[in-house]
KEVEXTOR-137719 format. One record per residue: x, y, z of N, C-alpha, C, O, CB in turn. Coordinates in nm, 4 decimals, m for minus. Glycine has a CB too. Layout:
! KEVEXTOR-137719
       n_X       n_Y       n_Z      ca_X      ca_Y      ca_Z       c_X       c_Y       c_Z       o_X       o_Y       o_Z      cb_X      cb_Y      cb_Z
         X         Y         Z         X         Y         Z         X         Y         Z         X         Y         Z         X         Y         Z
...
This chain:
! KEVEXTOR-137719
       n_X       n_Y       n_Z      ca_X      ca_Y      ca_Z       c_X       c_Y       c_Z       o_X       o_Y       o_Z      cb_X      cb_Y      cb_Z
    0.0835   m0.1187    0.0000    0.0000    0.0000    0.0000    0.0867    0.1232    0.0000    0.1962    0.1307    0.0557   m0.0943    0.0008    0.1200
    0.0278    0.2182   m0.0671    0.0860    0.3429   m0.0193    0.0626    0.4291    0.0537   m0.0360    0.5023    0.0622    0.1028    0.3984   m0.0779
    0.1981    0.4214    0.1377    0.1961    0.5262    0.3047    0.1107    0.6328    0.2547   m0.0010    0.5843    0.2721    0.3755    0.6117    0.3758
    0.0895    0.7773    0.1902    0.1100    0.8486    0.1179   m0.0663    0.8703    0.1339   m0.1200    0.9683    0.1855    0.2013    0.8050   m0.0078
   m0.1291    0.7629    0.0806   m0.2784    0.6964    0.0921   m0.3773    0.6746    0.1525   m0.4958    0.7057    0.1406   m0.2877    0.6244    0.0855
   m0.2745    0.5742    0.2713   m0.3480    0.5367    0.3390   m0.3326    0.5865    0.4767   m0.2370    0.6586    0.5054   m0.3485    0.4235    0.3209
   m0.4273    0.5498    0.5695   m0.4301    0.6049    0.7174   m0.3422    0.5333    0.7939   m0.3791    0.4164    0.7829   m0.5655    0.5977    0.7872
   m0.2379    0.5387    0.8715   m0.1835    0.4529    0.9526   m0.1073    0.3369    0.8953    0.0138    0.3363    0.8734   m0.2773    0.4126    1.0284
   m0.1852    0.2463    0.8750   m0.0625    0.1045    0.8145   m0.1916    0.0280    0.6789   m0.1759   m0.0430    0.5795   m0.0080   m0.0773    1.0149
   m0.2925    0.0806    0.7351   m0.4338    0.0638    0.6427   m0.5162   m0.0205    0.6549   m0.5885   m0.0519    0.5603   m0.4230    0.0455    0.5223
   m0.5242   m0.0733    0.7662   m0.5850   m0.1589    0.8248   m0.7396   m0.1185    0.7729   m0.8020   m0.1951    0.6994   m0.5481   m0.1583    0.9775
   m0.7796   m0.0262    0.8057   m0.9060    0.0150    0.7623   m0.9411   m0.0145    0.6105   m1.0584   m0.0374    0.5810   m0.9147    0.1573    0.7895
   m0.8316   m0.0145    0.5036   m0.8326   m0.0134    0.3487   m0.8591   m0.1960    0.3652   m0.9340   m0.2646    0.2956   m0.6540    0.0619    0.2505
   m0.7934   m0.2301    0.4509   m0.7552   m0.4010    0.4192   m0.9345   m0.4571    0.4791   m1.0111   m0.5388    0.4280   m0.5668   m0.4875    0.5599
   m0.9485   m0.3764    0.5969   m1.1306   m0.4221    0.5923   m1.1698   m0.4525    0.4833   m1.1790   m0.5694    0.4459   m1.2411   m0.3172    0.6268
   m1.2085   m0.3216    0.3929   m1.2780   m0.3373    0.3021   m1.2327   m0.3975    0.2148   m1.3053   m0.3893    0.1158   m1.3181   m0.2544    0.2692
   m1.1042   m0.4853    0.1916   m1.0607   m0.5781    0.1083   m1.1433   m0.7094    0.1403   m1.1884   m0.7822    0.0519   m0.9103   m0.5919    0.1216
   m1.1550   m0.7270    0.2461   m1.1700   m0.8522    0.3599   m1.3459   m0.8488    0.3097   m1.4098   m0.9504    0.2826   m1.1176   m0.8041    0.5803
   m1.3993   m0.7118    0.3064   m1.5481   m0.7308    0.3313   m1.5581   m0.7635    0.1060   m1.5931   m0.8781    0.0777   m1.6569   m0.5271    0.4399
   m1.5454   m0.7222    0.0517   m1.5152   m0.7136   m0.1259   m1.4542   m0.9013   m0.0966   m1.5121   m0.9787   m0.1727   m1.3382   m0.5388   m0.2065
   m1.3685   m0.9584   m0.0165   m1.3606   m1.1348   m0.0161   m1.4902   m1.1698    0.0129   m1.5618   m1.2119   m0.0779   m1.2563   m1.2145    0.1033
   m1.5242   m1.1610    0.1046   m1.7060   m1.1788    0.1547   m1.8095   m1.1830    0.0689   m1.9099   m1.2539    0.0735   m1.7635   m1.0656    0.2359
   m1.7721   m1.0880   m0.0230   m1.8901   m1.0581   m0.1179   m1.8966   m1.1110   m0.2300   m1.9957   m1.1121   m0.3030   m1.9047   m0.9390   m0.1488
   m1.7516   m1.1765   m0.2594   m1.7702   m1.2476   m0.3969   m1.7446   m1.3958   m0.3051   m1.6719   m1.4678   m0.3736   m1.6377   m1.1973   m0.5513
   m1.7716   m1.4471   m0.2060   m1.7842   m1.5638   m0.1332   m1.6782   m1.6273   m0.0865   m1.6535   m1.7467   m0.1033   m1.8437   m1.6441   m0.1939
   m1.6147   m1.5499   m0.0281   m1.5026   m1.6263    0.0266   m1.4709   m1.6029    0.1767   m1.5454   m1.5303    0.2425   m1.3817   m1.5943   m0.0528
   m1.3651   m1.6609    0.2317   m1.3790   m1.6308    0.3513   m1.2280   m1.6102    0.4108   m1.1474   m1.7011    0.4308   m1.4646   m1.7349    0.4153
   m1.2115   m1.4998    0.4296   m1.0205   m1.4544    0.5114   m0.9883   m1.5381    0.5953   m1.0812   m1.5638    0.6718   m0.9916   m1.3053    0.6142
   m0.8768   m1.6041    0.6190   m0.8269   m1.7021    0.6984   m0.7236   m1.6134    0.7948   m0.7313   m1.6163    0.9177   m0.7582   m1.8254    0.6067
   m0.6477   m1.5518    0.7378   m0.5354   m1.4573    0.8117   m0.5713   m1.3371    0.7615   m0.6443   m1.3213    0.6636   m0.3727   m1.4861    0.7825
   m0.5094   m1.2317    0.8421   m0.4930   m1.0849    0.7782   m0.3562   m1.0462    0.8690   m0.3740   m1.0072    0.9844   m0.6497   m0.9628    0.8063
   m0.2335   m1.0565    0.8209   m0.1113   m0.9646    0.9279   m0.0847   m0.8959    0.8579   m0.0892   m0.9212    0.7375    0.0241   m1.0159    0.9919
   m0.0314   m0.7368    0.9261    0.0339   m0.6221    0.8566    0.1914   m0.7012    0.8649    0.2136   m0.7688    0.9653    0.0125   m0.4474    0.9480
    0.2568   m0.6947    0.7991    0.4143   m0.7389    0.7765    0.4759   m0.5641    0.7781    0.5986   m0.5627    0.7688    0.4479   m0.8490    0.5865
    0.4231   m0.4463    0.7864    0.4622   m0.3050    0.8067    0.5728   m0.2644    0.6832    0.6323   m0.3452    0.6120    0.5312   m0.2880    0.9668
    0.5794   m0.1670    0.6801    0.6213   m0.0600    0.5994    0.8261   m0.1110    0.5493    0.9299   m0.0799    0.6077    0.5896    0.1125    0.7209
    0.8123   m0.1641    0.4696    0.9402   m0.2361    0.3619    0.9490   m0.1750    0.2135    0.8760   m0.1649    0.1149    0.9075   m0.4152    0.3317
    1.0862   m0.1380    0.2550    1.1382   m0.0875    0.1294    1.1328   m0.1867   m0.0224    1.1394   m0.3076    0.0000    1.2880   m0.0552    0.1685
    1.1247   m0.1575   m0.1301    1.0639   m0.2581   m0.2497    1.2201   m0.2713   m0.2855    1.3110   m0.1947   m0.2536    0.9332   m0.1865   m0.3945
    1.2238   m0.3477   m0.3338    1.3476   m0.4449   m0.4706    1.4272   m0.3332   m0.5594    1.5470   m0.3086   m0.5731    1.2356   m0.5613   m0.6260
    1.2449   m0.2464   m0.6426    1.2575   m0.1696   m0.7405    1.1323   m0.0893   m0.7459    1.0151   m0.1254   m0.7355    1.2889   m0.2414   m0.8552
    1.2003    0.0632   m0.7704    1.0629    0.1116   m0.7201    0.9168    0.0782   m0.8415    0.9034    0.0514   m0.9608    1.0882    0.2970   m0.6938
    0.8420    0.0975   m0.7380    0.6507    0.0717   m0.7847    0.6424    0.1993   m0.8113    0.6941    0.2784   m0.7325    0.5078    0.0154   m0.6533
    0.5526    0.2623   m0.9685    0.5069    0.3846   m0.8958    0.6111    0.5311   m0.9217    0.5827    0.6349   m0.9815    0.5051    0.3377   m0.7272
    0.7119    0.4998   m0.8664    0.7963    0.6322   m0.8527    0.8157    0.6155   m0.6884    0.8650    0.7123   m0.6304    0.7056    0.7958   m0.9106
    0.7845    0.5135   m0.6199    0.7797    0.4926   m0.5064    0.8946    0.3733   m0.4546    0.9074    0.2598   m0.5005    0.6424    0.4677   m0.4874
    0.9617    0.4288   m0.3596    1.0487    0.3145   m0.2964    1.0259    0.2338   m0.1804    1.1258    0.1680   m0.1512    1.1579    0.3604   m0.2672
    0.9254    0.2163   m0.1025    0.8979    0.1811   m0.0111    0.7288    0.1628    0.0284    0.6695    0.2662   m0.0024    0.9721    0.2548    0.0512
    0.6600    0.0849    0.0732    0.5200    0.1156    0.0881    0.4788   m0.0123    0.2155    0.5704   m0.0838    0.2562    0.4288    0.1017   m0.0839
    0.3413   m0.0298    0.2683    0.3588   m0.1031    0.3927    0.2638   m0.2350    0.3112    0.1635   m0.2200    0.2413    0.2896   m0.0128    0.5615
    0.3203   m0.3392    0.3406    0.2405   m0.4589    0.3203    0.1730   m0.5475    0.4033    0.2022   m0.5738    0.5200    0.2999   m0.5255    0.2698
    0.0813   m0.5923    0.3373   m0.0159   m0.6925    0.3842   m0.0251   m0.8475    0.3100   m0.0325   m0.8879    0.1939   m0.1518   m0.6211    0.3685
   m0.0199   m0.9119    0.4506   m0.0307   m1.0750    0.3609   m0.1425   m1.1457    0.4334   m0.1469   m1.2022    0.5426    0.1294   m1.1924    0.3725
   m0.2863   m1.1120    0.2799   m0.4098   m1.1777    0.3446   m0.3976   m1.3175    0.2602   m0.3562   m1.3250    0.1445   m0.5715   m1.0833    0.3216
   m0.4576   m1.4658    0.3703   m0.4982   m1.5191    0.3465   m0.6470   m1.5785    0.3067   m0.7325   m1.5615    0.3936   m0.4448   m1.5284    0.3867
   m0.6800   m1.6321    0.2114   m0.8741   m1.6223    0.2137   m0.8440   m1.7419    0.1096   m0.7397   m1.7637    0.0479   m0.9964   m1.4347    0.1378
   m0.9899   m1.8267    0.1078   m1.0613   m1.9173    0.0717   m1.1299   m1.8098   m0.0173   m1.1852   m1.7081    0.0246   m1.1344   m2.0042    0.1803
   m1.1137   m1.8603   m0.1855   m1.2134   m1.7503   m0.2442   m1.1735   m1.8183   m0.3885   m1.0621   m1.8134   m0.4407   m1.1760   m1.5537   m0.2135
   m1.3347   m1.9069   m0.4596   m1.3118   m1.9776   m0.5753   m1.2800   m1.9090   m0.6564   m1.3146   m1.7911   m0.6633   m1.3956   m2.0442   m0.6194
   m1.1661   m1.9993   m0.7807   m1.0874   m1.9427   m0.9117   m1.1213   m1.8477   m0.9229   m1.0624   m1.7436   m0.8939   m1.0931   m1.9930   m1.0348
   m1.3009   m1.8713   m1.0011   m1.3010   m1.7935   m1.1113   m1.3528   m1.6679   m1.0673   m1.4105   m1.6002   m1.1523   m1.3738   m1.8505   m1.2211
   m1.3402   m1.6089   m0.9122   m1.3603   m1.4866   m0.8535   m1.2551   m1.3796   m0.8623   m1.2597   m1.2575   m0.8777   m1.3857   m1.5099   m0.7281
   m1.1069   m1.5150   m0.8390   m0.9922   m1.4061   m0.8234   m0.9441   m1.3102   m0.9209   m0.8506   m1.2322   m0.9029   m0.8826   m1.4656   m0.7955
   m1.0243   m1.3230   m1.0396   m0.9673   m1.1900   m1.1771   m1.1036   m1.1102   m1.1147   m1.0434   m1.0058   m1.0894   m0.9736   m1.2462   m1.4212
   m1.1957   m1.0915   m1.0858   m1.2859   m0.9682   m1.0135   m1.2322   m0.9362   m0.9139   m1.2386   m0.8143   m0.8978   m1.4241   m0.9905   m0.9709
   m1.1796   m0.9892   m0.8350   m1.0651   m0.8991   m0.6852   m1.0081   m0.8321   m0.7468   m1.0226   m0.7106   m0.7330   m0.9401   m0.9750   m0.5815
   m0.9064   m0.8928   m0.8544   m0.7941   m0.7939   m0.9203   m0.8722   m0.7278   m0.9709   m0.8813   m0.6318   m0.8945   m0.6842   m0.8365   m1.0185
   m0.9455   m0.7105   m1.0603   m0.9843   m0.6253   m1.1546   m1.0698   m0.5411   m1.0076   m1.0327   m0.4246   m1.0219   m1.0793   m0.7027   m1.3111
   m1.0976   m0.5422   m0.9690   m1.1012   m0.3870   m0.8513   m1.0676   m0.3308   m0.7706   m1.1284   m0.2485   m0.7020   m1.1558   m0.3539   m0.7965
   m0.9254   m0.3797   m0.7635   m0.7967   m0.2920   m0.7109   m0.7120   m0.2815   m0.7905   m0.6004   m0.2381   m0.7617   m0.7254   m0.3335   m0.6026
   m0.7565   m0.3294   m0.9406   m0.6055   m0.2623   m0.9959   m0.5842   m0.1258   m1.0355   m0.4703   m0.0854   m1.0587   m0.5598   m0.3260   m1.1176
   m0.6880   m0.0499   m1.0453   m0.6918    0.0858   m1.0247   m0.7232    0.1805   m0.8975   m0.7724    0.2933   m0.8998   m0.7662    0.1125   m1.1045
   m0.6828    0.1068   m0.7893   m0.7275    0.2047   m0.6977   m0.5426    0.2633   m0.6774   m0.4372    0.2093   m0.7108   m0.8333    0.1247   m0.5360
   m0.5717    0.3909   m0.6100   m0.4004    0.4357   m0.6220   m0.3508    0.3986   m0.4953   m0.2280    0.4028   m0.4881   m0.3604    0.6111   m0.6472
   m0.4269    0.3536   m0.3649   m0.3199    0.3393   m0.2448   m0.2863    0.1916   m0.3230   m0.1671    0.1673   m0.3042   m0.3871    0.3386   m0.0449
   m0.3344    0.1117   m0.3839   m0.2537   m0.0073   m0.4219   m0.1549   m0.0538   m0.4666   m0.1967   m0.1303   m0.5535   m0.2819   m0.0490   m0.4661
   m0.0195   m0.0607   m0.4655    0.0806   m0.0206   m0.5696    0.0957   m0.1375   m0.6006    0.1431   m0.1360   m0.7142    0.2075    0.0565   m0.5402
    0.0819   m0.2521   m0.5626    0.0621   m0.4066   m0.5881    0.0217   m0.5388   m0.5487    0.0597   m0.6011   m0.4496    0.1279   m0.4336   m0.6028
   m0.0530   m0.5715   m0.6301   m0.1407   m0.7022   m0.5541   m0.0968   m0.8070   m0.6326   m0.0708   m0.8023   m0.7529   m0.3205   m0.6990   m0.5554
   m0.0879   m0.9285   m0.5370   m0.0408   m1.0150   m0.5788   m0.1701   m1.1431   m0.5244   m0.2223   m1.1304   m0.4137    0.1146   m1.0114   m0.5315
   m0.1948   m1.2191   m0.5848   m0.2538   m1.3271   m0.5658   m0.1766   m1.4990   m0.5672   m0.1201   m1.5149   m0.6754   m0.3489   m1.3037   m0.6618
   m0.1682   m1.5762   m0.5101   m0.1286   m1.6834   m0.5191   m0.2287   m1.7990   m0.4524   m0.3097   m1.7812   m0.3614   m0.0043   m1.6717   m0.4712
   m0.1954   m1.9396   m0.5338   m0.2871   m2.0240   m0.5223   m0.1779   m2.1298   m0.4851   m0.0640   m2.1417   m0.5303   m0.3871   m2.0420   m0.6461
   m0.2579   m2.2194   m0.3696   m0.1814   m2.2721   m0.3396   m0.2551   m2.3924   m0.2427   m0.3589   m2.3468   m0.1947   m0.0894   m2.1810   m0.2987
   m0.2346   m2.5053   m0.2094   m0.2835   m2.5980   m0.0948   m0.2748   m2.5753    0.0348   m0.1571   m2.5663    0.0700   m0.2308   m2.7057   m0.0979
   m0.3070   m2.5699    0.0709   m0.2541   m2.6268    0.2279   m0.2507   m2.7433    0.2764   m0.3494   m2.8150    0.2604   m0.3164   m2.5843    0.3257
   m0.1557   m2.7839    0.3359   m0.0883   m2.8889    0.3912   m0.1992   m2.9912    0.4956   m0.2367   m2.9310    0.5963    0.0409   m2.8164    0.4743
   m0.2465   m3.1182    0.4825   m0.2620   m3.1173    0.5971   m0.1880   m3.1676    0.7415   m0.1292   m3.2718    0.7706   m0.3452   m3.1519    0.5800
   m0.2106   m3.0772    0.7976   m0.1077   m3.0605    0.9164   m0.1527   m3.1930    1.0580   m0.0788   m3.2494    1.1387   m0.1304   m2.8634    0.9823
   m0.2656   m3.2002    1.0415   m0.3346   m3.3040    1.1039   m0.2595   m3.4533    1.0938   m0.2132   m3.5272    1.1808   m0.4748   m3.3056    1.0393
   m0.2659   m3.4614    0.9870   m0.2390   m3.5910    0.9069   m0.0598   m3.6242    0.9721   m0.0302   m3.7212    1.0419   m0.2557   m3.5528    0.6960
    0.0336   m3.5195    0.9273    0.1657   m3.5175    0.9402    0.1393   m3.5588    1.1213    0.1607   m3.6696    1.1703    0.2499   m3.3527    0.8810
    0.0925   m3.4459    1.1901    0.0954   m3.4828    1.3261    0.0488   m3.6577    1.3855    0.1231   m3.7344    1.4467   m0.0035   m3.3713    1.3841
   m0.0643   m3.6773    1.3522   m0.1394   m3.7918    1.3673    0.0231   m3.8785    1.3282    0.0972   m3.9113    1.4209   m0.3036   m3.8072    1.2507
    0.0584   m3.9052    1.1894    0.1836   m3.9923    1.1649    0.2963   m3.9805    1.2371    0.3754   m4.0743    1.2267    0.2288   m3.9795    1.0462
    0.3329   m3.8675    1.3257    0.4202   m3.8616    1.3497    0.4359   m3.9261    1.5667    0.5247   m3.9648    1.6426    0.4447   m3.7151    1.2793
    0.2845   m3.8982    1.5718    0.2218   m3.9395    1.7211    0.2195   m4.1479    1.7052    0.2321   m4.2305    1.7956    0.0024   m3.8425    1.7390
    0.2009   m4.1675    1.5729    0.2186   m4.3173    1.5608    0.3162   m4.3865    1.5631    0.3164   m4.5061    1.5923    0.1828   m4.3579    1.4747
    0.4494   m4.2938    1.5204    0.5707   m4.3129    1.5159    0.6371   m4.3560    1.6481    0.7126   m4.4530    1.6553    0.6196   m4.2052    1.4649
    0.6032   m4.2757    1.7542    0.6580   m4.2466    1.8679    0.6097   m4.3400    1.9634    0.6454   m4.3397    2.0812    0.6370   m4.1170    1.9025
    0.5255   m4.4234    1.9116    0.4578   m4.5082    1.9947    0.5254   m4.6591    1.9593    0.5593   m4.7393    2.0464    0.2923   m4.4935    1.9680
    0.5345   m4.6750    1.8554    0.5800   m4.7695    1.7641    0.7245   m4.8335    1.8485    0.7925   m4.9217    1.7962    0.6082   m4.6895    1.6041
């Protein structure tokens, strides 16, 4: 996000990210501010801006309508989406509690 933009760290901007997941049916799993990091290369004309790494449950063919309505907003300087599994962690534990018994 951009400092510049937004209020504070933007927690308030990332709501209404969170409530726009909601609405096209999905549901936020995490939301942490990771705070204000300098970029690689600047975004923008900008060297620095504060990030956020939300997690959410939110089917395929929704995630080009997320993007497509933040890719023009200006505190945004970049959104990134990734798809990915999650592990189950259950499973590893459970095998690893059988192990120890063994």
């Amino acid at each position: 996000l951009d400092d510049r933009k937004v209020e504070g760290n933007g927690s308030s901007f990332v709501k209404e990210i969170e409530s726009t997941v909601a609405d096209l049916g999905g549901t936020i799993i995490t939301s942490d501010c990771l705070g204000p990091k300098q970029f690689a290369a600047p975004i923008q004309k900008r060297n620095a801006g504060t990030y956020w790494d939300l997690t959410f449950d939110l089917e395929e063919d929704k995630v080009a309508a997320l993007k497509d309505r933040y890719k023009l907003v200006g505190s945004v300087l970049r959104l990134e989406v990734f798809i990915y599994d999650t592990p189950e962690v259950t499973v590893i534990k459970k095998k690893k509690v059988e192990e120890a018994e063994a």
